[in-house]
N, C-alpha and C positions, 0 to 999 in steps of 0.2 A: 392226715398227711400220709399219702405214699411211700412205701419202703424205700423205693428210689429217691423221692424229695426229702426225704430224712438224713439220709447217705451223702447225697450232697450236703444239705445243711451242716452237718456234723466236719466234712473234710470242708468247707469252707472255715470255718469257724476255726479248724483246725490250722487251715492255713495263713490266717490273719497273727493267730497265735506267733507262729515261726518267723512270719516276715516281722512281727512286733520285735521279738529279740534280734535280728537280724539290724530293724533301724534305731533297737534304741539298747545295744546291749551294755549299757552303763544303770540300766533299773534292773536286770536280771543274776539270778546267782546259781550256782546249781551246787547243790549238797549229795550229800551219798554216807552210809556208814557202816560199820562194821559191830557186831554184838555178839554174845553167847545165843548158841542156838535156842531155840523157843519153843523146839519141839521136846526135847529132853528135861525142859525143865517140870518143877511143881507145879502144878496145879496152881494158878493165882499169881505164882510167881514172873516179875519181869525181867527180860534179861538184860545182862549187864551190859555195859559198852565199852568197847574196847576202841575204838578212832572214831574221826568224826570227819571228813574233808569238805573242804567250802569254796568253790571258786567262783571270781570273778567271770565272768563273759566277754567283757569289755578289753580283758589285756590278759586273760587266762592265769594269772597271779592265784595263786590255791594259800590257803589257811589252812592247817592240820592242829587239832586237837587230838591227845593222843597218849594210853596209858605207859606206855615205856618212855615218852619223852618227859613227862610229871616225877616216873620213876628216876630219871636220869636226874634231873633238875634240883631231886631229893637226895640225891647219891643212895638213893635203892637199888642194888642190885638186880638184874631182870628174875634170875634164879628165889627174889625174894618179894617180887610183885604178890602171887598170889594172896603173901601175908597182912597185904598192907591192899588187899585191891579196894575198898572201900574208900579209905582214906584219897586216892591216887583219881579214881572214878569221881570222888565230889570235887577234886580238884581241877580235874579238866574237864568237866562240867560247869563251874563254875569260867571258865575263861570261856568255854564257848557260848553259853546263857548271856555272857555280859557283850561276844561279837555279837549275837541275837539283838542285844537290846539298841544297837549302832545302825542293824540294818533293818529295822520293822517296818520299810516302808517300798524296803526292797520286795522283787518277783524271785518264789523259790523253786527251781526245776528241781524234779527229784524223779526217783526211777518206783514205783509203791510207797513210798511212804505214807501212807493212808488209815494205821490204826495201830489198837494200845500194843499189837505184838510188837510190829517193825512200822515205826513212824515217826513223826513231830510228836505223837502224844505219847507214842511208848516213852521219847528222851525225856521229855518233861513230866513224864512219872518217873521214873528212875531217880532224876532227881530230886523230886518231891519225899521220894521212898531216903534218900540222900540228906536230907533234910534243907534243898535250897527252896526259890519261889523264881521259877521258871519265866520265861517273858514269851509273850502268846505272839504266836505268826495269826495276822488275818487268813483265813482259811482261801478268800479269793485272788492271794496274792500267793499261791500255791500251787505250781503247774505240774502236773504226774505227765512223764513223757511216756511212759508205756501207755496211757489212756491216750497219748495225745498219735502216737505212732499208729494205734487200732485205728482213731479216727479219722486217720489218712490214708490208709491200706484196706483196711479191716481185719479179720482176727487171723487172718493164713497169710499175712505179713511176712513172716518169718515162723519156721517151727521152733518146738518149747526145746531148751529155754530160750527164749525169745532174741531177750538181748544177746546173749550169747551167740549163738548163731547169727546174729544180726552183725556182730559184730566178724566174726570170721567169713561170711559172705562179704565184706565190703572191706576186707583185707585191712580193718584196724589192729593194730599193733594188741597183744594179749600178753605182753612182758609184765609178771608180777599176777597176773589176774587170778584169780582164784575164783571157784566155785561155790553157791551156799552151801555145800558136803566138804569143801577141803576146808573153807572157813570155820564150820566147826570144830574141825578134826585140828587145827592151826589154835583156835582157841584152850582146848581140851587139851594141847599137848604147850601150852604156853607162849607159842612163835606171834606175842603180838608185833614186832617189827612185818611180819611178811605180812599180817593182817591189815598192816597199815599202810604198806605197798600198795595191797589189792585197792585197797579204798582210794587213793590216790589217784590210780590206774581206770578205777570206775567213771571218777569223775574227769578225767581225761578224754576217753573213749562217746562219753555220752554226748561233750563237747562236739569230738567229732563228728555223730550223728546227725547234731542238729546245722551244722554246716553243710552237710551232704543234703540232709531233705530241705534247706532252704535254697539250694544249688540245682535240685530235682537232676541229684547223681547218687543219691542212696539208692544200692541195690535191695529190692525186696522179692518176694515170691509169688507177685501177683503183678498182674499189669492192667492198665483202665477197662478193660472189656468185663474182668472180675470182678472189680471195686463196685462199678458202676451198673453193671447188668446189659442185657442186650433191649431195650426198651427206648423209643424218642425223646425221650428224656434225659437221659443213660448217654445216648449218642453223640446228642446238642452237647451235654458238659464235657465228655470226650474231644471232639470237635475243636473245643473252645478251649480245652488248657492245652493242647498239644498237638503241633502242629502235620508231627506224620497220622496221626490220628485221624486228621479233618482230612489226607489226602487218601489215605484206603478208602474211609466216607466216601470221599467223591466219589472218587473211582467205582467202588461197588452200585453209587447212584448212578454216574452213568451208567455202567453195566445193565444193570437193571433197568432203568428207561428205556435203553436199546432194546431191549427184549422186550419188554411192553408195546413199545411202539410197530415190533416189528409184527408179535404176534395180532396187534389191534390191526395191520396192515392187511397181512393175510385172510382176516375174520371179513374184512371189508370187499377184499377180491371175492372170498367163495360167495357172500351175499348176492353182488353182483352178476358173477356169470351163471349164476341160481335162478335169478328172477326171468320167467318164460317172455318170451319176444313178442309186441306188437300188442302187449296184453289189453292198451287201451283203448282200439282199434277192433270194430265188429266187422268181421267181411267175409261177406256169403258171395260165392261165387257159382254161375251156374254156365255150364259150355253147352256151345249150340252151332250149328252149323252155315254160315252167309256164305254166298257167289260160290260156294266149292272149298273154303276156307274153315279150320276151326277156329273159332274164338272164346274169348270166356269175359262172359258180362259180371259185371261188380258193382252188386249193392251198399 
């Protein structure tokens, strides 16, 4: 398979994807979450979590799991979470394990969540480490929109960090958002409420995303001529999703046929006024003199 026919494969595929939540968004959910960074931690060690947000698709309705509302719920103090994080962590773990186990049959939109650092398996270690028994998502009913946005643009979509800029090119709302550096620093310094904002806020924005690319009015940093290549193949699916697309096409094919035809025209004149005169035609002529007259006799 061709680079080219790959490229499309992958953004068709990609785009089935989006029109799917689009005509059925009552099977779809999108999750997002907020944890202790993973870079400062031990060796082995996983990090903790602090929110967890879950929304609907179908009516944008969001679920928050989340360690200062467990705090709250206990009449723990926020100034006395750190002391009881264990306790507070298995506890909204456990509420969101048991929404888990209500919607295993649901499709989960997520931004990475892919592995034991930051993922479905990092939360369901934590928990395990917690001492609950986690409820397994099918892995194919697990959509990563960042692989799914690559597979529509390609990788200069947006510069790093991705979402982020993705999201302030397309004028989405950043009220609350925080960065994975201010997230840790919001951790580290105890501010789980604004951690639980950002997480909120993520799953909000993503939403939007995916209304804009099923809308084909997300702005990105690349346009079909990149995506796709300059190659007849490349052209044809250019052509065919979009419609100012197929009229440059044309247009440059006219252009171009005009000029071919015109230089094929020219090629044809010099040929012709080239080819020497009378060429198939033998004639000897010899002059001679009757009555007082010249004449010329012709053989």
């Amino acid at each position: 398979m061709s680079k080219v026919s790959y490229r499309i494969k992958k953004r068709k595929h990609a785009k089935s994807i989006l029109k799917d939540v689009a005509d059925n968004p009552s099977e779809y959910l999108i999750i997002h979450y907020s944890c202790e960074s993973f870079f400062d931690l031990p060796e082995g060690n996983t990090p903790r979590v602090t929110s967890i947000a879950v929304r609907y698709v179908r009516n944008a309705q969001t679920h928050s799991f989340s360690i200062h509302k467990m705090a709250e719920l206990r009449g723990i103090d926020l100034a006395h979470i750190n002391q009881n994080y264990n306790t507070l962590e298995r506890a909204m773990l456990d509420d969101f394990i048991e929404f888990v186990r209500g919607h295993t049959n649901y499709k989960w939109i997520h931004i990475n969540m892919r592995n034991i650092n930051f993922g479905f398996e990092a939360i369901n270690h934590r928990y395990r480490v917690l001492g609950g028994t986690p409820a397994e998502i099918n892995d194919n009913l697990k959509v990563d929109l960042a692989g799914l946005l690559i597979d529509l643009y390609g990788k200069r979509y947006s510069p790093h960090p991705r979402m982020e800029n993705l999201y302030r090119e397309n004028r989405i709302t950043m009220a609350d958002f925080m960065t994975g550096e201010e997230e840790a620093n919001a951790f580290e310094g105890g501010d789980y409420v604004a951690l639980h904002r950002s997480t909120l806020r993520k799953v909000d924005n993503m939403q939007n995303v995916i209304t804009l690319a099923n809308e084909d009015d997300l702005k990105v940093k690349v346009n079909l001529f990149q995506i796709y290549g300059i190659s007849p193949s490349g052209l044809f699916q250019i052509a065919k999703e979009n419609w100012i697309g197929a009229v440059i096409l044309f247009v440059l094919g006219t252009i171009i046929g005009h000029f071919i035809t015109t230089k094929l025209g020219k090629v044809d004149d010099q040929n012709v006024n080239s080819q020497p005169q009378n060429d198939s035609i033998n004639i000897n002529s010899e002059r001679y003199i009757e009555g007082g007259e010249e004449n010329t006799k012709i053989e």
